[in-house]
C-alpha positions as CSV (number, residue, x, y, z in Angstrom):
1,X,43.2,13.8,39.8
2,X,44.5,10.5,40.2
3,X,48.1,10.0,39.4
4,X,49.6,6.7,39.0
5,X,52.2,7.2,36.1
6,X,54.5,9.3,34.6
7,X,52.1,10.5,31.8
8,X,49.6,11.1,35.1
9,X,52.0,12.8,36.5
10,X,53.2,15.4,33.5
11,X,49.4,16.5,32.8
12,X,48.7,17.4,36.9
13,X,52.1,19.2,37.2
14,X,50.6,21.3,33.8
15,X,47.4,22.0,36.1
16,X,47.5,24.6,38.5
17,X,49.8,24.6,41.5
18,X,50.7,27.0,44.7
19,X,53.9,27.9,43.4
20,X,55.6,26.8,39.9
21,X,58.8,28.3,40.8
22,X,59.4,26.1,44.0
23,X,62.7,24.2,43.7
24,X,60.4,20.8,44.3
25,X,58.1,21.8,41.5
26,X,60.7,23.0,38.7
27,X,63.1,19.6,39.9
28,X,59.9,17.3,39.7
29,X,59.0,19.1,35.9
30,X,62.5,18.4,35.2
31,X,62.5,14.9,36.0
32,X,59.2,14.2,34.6
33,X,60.4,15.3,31.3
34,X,63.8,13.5,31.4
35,X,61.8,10.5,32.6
36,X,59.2,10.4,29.3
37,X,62.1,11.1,27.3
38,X,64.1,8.1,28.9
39,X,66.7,9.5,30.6
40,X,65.8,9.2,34.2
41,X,63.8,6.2,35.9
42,X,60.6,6.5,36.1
43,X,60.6,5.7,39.8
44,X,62.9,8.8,40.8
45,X,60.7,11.1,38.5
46,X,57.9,9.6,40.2
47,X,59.2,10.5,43.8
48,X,59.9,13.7,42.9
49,X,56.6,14.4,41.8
50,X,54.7,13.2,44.9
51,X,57.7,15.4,47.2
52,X,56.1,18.4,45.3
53,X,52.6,17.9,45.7
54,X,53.3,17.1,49.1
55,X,55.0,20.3,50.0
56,X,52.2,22.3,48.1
57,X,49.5,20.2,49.8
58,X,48.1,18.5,46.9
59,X,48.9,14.9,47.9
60,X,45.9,13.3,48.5
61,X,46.7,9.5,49.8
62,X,44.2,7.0,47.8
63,X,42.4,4.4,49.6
64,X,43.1,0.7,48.9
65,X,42.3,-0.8,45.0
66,X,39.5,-2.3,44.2
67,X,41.1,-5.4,44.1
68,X,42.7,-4.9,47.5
69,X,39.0,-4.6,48.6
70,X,37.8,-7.5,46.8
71,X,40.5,-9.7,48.0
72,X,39.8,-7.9,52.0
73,X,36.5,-8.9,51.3
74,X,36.7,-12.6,50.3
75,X,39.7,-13.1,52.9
76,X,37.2,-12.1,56.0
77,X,33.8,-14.1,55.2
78,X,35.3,-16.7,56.5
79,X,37.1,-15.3,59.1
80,X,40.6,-16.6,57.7
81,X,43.8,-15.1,56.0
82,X,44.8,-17.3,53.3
83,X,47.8,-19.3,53.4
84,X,50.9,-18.0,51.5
């Protein structure tokens, strides 16, 4: 499951996990939750959430966008990087 927000991120941790009684599990649930209800930035939620799945080994890294590979692809037809 892709996860790429904080609603993302409160469905998977309702999925099955290793363990839901790791310290990085409950703190991520914690901060999800504090983080919908907006108490908590979304960004430290966030991190929490991805130490979790790490440490379980459900962190799967992403390859690049789509729009990351469009914009690879256009940059190398012509063999140039364009100019910032």
């Amino acid at each position: 499951m892709a996860v790429s927000s904080i609603a993302d991120a409160r469905a998977a941790l309702g999925r099955t996990w290793q363990s839901k009684d790791s310290p990085a599990y409950l703190k991520a649930t914690r901060l999800v939750e504090d983080a919908t209800n907006g108490i908590c930035r979304p960004a430290i939620a966030f991190a929490a959430f991805k130490k979790a799945a790490a440490e379980q080994g459900l962190l799967e890294h992403a390859g690049p966008s789509a729009a990351l590979s469009m914009f690879d692809q256009l940059s190398s037809r012509d063999g140039k990087r364009p100019s910032n």
